[in-house]
Structure formats: C-alpha cells, structure tokens
N, C-alpha and C positions, 0 to 999 in steps of 0.2 A: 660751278663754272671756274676754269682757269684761267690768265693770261697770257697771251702772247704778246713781246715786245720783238720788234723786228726792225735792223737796220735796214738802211734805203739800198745807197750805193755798195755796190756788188754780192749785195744779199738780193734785194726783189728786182734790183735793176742794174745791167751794163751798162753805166754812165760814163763808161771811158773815154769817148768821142770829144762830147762835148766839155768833160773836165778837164781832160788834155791839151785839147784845144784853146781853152780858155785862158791855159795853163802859159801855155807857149805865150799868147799874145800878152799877157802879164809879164811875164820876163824879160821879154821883148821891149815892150814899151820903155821899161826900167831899165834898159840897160846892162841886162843880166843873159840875152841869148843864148849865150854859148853853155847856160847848163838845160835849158830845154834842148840840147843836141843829145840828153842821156835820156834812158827811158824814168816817163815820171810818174808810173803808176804805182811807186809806193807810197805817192804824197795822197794815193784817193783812200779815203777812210779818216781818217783823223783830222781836226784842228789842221786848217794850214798854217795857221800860226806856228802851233809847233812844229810842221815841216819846212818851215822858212828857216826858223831857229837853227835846224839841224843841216842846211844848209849855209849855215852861218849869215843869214841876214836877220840884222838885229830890229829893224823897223818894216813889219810888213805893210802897213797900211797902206802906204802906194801903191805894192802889189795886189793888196787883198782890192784897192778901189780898179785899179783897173782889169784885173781878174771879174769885178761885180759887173764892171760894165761890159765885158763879152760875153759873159755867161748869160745875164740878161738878153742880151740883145740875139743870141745865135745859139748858145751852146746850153741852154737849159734845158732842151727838146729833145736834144740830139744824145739819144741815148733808147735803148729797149728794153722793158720786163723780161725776164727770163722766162723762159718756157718751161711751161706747169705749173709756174706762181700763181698766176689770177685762181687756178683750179684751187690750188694749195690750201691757198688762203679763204676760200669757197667753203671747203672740206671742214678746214677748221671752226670756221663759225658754226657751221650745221655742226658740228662736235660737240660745240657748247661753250666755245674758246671764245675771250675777247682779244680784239687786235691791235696793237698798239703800236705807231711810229717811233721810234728810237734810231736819230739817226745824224751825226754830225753836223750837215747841213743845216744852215738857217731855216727856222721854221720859215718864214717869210716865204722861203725860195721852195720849202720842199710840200709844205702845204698846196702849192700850184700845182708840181711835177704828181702827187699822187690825183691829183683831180681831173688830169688832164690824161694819163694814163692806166685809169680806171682804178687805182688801186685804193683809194680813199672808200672809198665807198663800202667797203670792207671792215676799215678802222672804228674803234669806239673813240678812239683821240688820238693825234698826233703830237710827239712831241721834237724838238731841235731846239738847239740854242739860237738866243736874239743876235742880231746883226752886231752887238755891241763887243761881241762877245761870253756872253752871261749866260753862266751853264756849258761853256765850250768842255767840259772833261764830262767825257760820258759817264763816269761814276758818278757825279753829280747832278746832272739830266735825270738819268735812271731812279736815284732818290726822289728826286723831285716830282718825277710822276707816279711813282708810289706812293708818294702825299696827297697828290693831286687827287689821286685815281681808288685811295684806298685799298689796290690790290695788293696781295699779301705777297712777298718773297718768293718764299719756301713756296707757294703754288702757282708761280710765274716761271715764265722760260725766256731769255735774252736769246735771238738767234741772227748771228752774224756773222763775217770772216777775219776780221783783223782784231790783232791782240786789244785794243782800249775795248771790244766790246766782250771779249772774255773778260779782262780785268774790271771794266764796270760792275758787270754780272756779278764776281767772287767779289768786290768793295761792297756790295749790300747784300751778298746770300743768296743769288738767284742761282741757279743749273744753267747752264749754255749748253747753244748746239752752235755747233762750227758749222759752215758752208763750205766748201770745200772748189765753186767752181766760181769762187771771187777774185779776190787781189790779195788774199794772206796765203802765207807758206805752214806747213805743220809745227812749225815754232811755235808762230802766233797762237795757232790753236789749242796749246798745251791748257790743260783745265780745262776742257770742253769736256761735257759727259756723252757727247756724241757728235759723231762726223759722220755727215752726209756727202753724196755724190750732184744729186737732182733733187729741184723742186718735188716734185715728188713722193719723195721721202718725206718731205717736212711733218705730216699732218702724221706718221705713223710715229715720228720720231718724239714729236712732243709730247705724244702719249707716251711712249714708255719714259720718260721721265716723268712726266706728272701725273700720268694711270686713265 
C-alpha cells in the first residue's frame, strides 16, 4: 500500500468564495480596504501569515482574528469539491492507497469542512497546522505526519497546486503531482513529476509515480 497526502484548498476544493470573502472583511475591519480592491487569490494556499508579510503588514494577528471570525461564522461553507474528486479519491482507496489531509488550513477548521463535505471519510488522518501557528510551513506538517503515520517518503505522493506544497514534497523526498485547475501558475509547479488537468486523472497519475 502507498500514500496519498493531499491539499484541501484548490486541490479537493474551490474555497475561493468564502476565503476571499473572509478575506475582504479582515482588511476591511483593519483598516486596510483598499488592498482587498486587488484580486487576492494568491494569498489562498499558504500561511496568511506569510502573505500579510509580503504585503507588508508586520502584525497579523488582528487580521488573522477577525479573518477567524467571518470565516467561522459564513465563509467556511461557502466553497465546492471539484468534480470527480469524491470519485478520485474513491478509486484510490479501492487501489490500495491511504489518504491523507495535508493542507495549510488549521486543522481545527479543516477537520469540519472535510466532514461536512464528505471528503473525510475517505482519509486515514488529517493533518493542518494548530491555530497557534505550529507546523504553519508545510515542509514541516509533511514531516510530521510521516512521524505520525509511519509512511514512507519515497512511497508517498504530495498532490497539490501551489509552490509550498511542491517544495514540502522535495524538503522530505516525496514525488508531487501539480493540480493544475487551482490557484498556482506553471512556476509554482516546477518539480512536480506530473501535471494534471482533472480530478480524474488523479488516481491514474499516482500510480505511475508510485506503480
């Protein structure tokens, strides 16, 4: 048996809705409006910490609290699976594949959105970084549930769209597969050993990387 480790947002799910949204009322709040006037779905994928950073705000924590509090309250829902993942990820278990969450989002938050959206059910364990921060660099997530989980590297597959989850991948040795109908550009995806179009690719794709 191999494993699959798979990110959330814009790999199994269009969360754009609601993190955008979330997104706006956090800057807003803060004082900060007039850069939600630019589009901000490069911030979905990674730590907002470090896309506050790269905005140049030095203290997120105001925004990350009132980002929690709309997201909570409206914009955790508001989002879709992609079509053909439920199947995808179906296929692969019948393959003999274990499933694994890998995915920026607080576990807190994303442990709900997979149970609520059928996708958990599918997983052997989910994993995200704590509210505190802890474990926010998906290289280090990725490690850690290969502690956790015992599964090997070299017979695991990282599959997502934006460069931290290529670069997790090659920080501990795994093969990536890029997504290609998420939020990253073909930059990001440099070191992927395969690029997909559709869900549906996915379950042919992990085998030929892992046989």
């Amino acid at each position: 048996m191999t494993a699959v480790f798979l990110d959330l947002d814009g790999t199994m799910m269009d969360s754009r809705p609601g993190i955008l949204a979330s997104l706006t009322y956090a800057l807003t709040q803060n004082d900060l409006g007039h850069i939600a006037e630019d589009d901000l779905t490069w911030m979905i994928g990674p730590p907002f910490v470090d896309s506050f950073a790269k905005l140049g705000i030095a203290d997120a924590q105001p925004l990350l609290a009132s980002y929690r509090e709309h997201y909570l309250a409206s914009g955790m829902f508001d989002a879709q699976v992609y079509p053909g993942m439920l199947t995808a990820m179906s296929d692969m278990v019948a393959d003999g594949r274990r499933l694994y969450l890998m995915t920026a989002k607080p576990h807190a938050y994303a442990t709900k959105i997979t149970a609520h959206f059928g996708l958990a059910e599918h997983m052997t364990a989910e994993f995200g970084p704590e509210l505190d921060g802890t474990r926010n660099w998906k290289g280090e997530l990725l490690a850690y549930a290969l502690e956790q989980t015992g599964e090997n590297a070299g017979s695991s597959v990282m599959v997502g769209d934006r460069h931290h989850d290529m670069a997790a991948a090659a920080e501990v040795g795994m093969p990536a597969v890029a997504v290609r109908w998420g939020y990253g550009n073909a930059e990001e995806w440099a070191g992927a050993r395969i690029e997909i179009d559709h869900a549906t690719e996915l379950p042919g794709s992990v085998k030929s990387v892992l046989g």
